[in-house]
N, C-alpha and C positions, 0 to 999 in steps of 0.2 A: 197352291193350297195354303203354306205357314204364311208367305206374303199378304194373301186377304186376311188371313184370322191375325196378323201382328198389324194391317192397318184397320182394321175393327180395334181392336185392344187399343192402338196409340189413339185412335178416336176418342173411345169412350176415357179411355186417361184425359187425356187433353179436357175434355168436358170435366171429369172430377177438377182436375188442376185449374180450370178457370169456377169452378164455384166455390173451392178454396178460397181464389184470392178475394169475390166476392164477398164471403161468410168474413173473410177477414175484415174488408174495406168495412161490413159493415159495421162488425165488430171497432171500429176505429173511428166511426160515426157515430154510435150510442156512446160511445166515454164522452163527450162533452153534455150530453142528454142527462147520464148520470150523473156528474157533477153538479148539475143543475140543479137535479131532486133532490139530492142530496143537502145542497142549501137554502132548498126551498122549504117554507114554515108553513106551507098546506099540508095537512096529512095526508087527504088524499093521493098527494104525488110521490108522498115519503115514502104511505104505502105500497108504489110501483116502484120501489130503489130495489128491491130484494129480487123479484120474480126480471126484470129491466137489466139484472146486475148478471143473474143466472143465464139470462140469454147472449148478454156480454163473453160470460166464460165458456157460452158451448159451438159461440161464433168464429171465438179465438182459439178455444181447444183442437175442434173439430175441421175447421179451417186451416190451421197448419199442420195437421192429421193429415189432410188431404194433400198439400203442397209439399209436406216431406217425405209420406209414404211413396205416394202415387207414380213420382219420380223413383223413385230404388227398386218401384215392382217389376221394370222391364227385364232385369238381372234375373228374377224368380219366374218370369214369362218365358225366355229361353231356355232356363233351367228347365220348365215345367214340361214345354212342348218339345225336348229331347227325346222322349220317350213318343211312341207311335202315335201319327197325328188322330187316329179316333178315339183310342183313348185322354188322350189331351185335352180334345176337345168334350169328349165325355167328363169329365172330372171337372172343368170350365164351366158347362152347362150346369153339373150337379150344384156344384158353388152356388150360382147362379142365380138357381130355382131358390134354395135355400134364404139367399138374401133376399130375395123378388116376396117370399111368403114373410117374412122378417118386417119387409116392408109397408106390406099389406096390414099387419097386425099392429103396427106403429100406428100407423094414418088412422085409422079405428080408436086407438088409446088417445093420439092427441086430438080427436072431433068430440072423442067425452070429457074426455080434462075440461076443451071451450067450452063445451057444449054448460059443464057443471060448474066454471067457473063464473060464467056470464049470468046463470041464475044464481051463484051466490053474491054478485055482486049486485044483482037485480032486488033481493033479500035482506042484504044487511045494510043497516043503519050509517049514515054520513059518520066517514069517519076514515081509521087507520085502515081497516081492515077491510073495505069496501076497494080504496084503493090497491090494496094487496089482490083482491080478485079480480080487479081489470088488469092489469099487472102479468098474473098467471095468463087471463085471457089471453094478451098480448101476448107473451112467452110462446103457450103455446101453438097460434096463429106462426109465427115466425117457425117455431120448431116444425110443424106441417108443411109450409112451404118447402123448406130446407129439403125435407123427407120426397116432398113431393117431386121435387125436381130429380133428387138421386135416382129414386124410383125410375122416373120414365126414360132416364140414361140406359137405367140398369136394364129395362125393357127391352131398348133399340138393340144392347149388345147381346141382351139373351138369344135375342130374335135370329140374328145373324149369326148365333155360332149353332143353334138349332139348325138354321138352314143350310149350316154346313156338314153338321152331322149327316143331315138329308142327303146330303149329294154325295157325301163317302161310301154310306149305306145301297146307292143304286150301283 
């Protein structure tokens, strides 16, 4: 029983730690993008240096958030499931849920951010500030993604510690 639920857990780790190093790479692929804007004398592109710059810092933030936690949680994973395996896995699944609803309400905030950034960018006049809302668009298209993938990780592993609770409970 700890056997499956500790190769469920280094699964779904392992998936964090490799979108880590993605969010990294990619974060290490837009620095030269920005650099670019940043010397470039169109406004419009000046104006994607900021919302461009922002996605920068939550690719690298959040990115090695993930490469350096994700790695120290096995320690806190033994820890956790020392105490009786249904409750473990109860307190895992609570987590879970929480994050799984967390999730949900993100993916909804960043489809209206687009959603309101693409029409103010549809709305306002050539210029700074037009590129500032394709910009955010962009940002947050990237930040959805990111969500989006954690999301369906976090699903696969909810799934499977739910269906262990199921088989403790018969």
């Amino acid at each position: 029983m700890r056997n499956d639920f500790f190769q469920d857990y280094y699964a779904w780790t392992k998936g964090e730690i490799e979108q880590g190093k993605w969010m990294v790479t990619a974060a290490v692929l837009l620095a030269p993008v920005l650099l670019l804007l940043v010397k470039n004398s169109n406004v419009i592109l000046r104006g994607m240096t900021l919302p461009l710059f922002l996605l920068f810092a939550v690719n690298i933030g959040y990115g090695g958030y993930l490469l350096i936690n994700r790695n120290q949680q096995e320690q806190k994973v033994e820890i956790h499931t020392k105490s009786p395996a249904d409750k473990a896995l109860k307190n895992e699944s609570q987590k879970l849920k929480k994050d799984h609803n967390v999730f949900l309400i993100l993916k909804k905030i960043w489809v209206t951010l687009i959603v309101v950034s693409l029409i103010l960018y549809l709305m306002t006049p050539e210029g700074y500030y037009k590129g500032l809302a394709l910009g955010f668009a962009i940002m947050f298209v990237g930040l959805l993604t990111v969500d989006t993938l954690l999301h369906h990780r976090l699903i696969q592993y909810l799934e499977s510690v739910d269906l262990k609770i199921e088989s403790i409970s018969k």
